[in-house]
N, C-alpha and C positions, 0 to 999 in steps of 0.2 A: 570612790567614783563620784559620789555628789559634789566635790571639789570641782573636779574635772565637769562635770555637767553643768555647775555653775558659770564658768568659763564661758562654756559655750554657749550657753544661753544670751550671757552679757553679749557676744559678741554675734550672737540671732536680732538682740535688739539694735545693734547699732549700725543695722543695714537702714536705718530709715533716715530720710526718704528720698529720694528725685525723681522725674517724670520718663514717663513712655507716651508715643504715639498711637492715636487709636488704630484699630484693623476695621478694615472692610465686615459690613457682614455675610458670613460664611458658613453655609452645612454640608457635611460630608460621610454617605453613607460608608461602612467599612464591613469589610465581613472576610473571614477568612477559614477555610476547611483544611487543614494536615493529615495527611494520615499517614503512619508510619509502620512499618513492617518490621521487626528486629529476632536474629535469630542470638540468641543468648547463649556460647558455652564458656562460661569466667568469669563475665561481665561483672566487675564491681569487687566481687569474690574469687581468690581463685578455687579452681574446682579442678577432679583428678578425673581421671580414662573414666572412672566407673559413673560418674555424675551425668546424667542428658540433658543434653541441651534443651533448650526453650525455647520454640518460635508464637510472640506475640503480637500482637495491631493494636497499636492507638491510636486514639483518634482525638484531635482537637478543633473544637467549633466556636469562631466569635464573634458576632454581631454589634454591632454601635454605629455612637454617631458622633460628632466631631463638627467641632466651629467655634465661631466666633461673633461677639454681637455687641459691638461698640468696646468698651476695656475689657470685657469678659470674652473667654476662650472658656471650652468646657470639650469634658469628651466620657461618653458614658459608654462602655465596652463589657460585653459579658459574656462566657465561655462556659462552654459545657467540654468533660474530659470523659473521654469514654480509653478503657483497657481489656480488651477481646481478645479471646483464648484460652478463658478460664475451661474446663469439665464440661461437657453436654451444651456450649455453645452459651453458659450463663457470662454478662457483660457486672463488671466494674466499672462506676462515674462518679461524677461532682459537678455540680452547677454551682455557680457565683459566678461574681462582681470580678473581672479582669482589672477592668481600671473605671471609675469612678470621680470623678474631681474638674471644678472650678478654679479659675484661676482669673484675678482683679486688678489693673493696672493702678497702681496707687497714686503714682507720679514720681516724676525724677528718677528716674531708671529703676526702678524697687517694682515687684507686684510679688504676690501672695496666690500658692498654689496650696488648695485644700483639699483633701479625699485619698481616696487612695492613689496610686502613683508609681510610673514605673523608673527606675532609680538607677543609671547608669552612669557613676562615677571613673572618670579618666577612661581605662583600658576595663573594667570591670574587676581588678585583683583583688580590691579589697571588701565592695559594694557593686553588684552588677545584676542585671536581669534576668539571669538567667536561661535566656527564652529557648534555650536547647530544651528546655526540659518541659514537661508537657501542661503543666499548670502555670509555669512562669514565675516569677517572683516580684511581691508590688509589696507597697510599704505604706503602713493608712496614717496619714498624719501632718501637718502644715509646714509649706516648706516658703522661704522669702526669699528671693534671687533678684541681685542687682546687677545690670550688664553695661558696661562703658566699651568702646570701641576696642581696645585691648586688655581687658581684664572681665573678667564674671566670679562675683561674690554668691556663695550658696550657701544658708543653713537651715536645718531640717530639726523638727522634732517627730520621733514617730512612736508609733507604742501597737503591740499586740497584746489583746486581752486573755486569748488562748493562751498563750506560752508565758503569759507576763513576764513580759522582758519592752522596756523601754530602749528605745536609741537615738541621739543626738547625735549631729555632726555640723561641721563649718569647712565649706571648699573655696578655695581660691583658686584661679587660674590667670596667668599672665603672661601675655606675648611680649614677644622681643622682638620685632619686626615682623620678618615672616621666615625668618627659620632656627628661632629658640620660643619654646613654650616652658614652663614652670609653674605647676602646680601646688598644692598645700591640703592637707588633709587630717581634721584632728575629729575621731569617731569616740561616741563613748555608748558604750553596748552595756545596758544592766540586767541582770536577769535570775527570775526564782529559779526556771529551768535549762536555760540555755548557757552557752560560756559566756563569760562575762568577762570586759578587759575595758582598756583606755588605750587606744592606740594611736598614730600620729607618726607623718609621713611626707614626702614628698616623690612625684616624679620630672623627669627633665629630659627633652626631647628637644635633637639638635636636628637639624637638613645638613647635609653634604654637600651639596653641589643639588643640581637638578634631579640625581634620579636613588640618592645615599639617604640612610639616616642613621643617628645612634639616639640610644634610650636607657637612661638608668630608671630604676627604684629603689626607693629605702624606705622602710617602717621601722619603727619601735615601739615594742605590746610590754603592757602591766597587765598580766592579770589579779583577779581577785585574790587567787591563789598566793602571790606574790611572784618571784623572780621577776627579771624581764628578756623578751624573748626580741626578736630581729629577722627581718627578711632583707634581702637586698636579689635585688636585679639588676643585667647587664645585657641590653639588644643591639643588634644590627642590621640590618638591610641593603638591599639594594633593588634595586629595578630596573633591568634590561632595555635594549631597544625594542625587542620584542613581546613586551608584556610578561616575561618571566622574573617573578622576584623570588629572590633567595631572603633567607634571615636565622641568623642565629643566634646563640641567648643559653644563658648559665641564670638558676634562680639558686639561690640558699636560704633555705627555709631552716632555723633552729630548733634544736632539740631540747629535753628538760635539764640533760646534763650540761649545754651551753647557760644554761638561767633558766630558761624556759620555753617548751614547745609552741611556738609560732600561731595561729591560728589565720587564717585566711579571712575569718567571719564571714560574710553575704557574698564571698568572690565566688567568680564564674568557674570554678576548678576545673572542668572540664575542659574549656579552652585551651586552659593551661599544663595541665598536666596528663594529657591523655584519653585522649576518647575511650578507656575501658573503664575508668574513675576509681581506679582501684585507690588514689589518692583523695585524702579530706573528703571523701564520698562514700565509698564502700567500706573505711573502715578508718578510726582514728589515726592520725598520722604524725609520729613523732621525730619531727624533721626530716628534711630532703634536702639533697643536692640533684639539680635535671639539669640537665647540657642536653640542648632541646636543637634541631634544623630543621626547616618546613623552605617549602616550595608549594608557588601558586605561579599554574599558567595556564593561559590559554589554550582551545582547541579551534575555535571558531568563534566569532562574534556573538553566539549563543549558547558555549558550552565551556568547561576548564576543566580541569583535574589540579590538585594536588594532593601533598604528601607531609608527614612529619614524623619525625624518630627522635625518641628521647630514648638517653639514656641517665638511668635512675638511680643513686644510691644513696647511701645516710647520709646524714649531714656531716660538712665536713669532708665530703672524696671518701669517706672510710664503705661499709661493706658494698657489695654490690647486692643492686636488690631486684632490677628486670628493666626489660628493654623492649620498646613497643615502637611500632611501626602503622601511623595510621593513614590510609588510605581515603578517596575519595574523588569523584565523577560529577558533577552539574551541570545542569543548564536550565533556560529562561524562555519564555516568550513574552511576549509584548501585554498579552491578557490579564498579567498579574498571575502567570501558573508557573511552578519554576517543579523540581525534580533536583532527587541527590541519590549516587549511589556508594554504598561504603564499605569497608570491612579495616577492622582491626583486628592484630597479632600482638599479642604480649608471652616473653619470654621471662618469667622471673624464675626468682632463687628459693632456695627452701627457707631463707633468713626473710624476705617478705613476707613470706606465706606465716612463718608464725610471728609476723609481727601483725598479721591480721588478726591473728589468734583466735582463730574458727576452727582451725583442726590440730589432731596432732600432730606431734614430731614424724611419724610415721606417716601417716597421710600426708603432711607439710613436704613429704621429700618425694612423694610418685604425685605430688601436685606439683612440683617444681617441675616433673619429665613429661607433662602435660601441657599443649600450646595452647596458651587464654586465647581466646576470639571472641570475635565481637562483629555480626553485618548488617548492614542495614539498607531499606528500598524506603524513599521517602518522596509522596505527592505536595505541593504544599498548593492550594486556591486563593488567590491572597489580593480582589479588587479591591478599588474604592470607585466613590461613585459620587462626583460632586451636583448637589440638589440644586441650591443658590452660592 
């Protein structure tokens, strides 16, 4: 890994330098209240007839402020996590620092963002936000970004002292008019407690015509371990006259027996792989195959629904492992209040179930004749409020 880190490091330094224009001065109060309702029977784990479900409320609260003051941008954001429904009405929380960090315009398209930071690379697969989830995910550490009218250079050093584990990365992104993008992605993750690997990738996104598109990805992971393991992706889309878009999509994620089990690392898995997270969430995951189809449509100017159904087996088309169908209802107003309503169904197999390896063979097969679910009722309060 130090190889690889050194790499990238050289190639952190040799964004310097050229110039940016200054910003207006600018403060922006933000705040935002979530609260979320979720009844739990599977969720994460599968679970058999005899298991009861769970209904919990979380709550997420985050106040800051945001602007700008000649080459300096800054934004200090902080969040309180509250989790209700513990016994006799006692609450679980955490307060910190959401996001934190200054950013300095150096010159010649170069500036420098320091503190902590929220880190959303391409679609999120491999490096993403997380913000489904109730703390979020930020990353403390200096990152230097150069942007030209069709390409933006990005590389980060970041480090967590908790989990000691360091990570380095260099992004590239490049248009080709305006209907091919290509991206570049080389991550090096090191860590006393976490997995550890050197991965490197690219994705490539074409337009169709006005209302098409197609999308690949591909990675290559070394872990410490050795082997090496591969993901690749395959998307498509389209978009109606109506506001209805279809899209569908094969991921293959490898297993140890291909060289090596894949790892996702910081990706939003959920996005990806099913709103129950029984994948690279609930429980280690040694390869996948998902043939995945979602729909998003309208209801009215202030509402939509859609849908997605994967189905899921080992890597390779080989076993079958369960098949989930997720749902969901939204809408907006103009206030900044928006609302979600939802429920998932997952149908898996006994071969899942003890690949989670939480129960036995025995329980693994009346948890297989058991329907995973998952629903949920969500508020979100989400102004901003410009000072100067």
């Amino acid at each position: 890994m130090k190889i690889h880190a050194s790499l990238l490091m050289i190639s952190l330094c040799s964004l310097f330098p050229m110039a940016w224009g200054q910003s207006d001065t600018t403060l922006v109060f933000e705040f935002q209240l979530r609260v979320r309702s979720e009844w739990r029977d599977g969720y994460q784990l599968a679970s058999t007839s005899a298991d009861p479900g769970n209904l919990s409320t979380f709550q997420r609260n985050r106040i800051g402020f945001s602007g700008g003051w000649g080459r300096m941008d800054f934004r200090v954001q902080f969040q309180d996590v509250r989790n209700y429904g513990q016994p006799g009405g006692n609450t679980q929380g955490n307060m910190g620092a959401a996001e934190a960090w200054g950013s300095l315009i150096l010159g010649n398209g170069v500036k420098a963002v320091v503190g902590r930071q929220k880190i959303d690379i391409d679609n999120g697969r491999i490096i993403g936000a997380a913000n489904w989830a109730n703390p979020g995910r930020f990353l403390d550490g200096v990152q230097l970004i150069r942007e030209r009218e069709k390409n933006r250079t990005a590389a980060m050093a970041a480090w967590d002292e908790i989990n000691q584990t360091r990570r380095v990365f260099v992004h590239h992104t490049q248009r080709f008019g305006d209907t091919h993008k290509l991206t570049l992605l080389a991550y090096d993750q090191d860590s006393d407690t976490e997995f550890s690997a050197f991965t490197a990738g690219l994705t490539w996104r074409s337009a169709l015509g006005k209302s098409a598109w197609w999308s690949t990805e591909a990675y290559l992971q070394r872990p410490d371990g050795g082997g090496y393991g591969a993901m690749w992706t395959i998307e498509g889309g389209r978009k109606g006259p109506s506001g209805h878009t279809w899209i569908a999509g094969l991921d293959l994620l490898t297993n140890e027996e291909a060289g090596a089990a894949f790892s996702p690392l910081l990706g939003t898995n959920h996005k990806f792989y099913g709103w129950m997270d029984h994948f690279y969430l609930g429980a280690a995951t040694n390869g996948l195959t998902d043939l995945h189809i979602r729909h998003l449509g309208p209801i009215s100017e202030s509402c939509s629904w859609g849908a997605v159904f994967h189905h899921f087996r080992a890597f390779g088309f080989q076993d079958l492992l369960a098949q989930e169908l997720d749902m969901y209802l939204t809408g907006f107003a103009k206030e900044g209040i928006s609302w979600t309503v939802g429920w998932s169904l997952m149908d898996c197999t006994p071969e899942h179930v003890m690949r989670q390896g939480h129960l036995s063979e025995t329980d693994a097969s009346q948890s297989a004749e058991h329907l995973q679910q998952w629903g949920w009722v969500s508020i979100n309060l989400e102004p901003s409020v410009l000072l100067k």
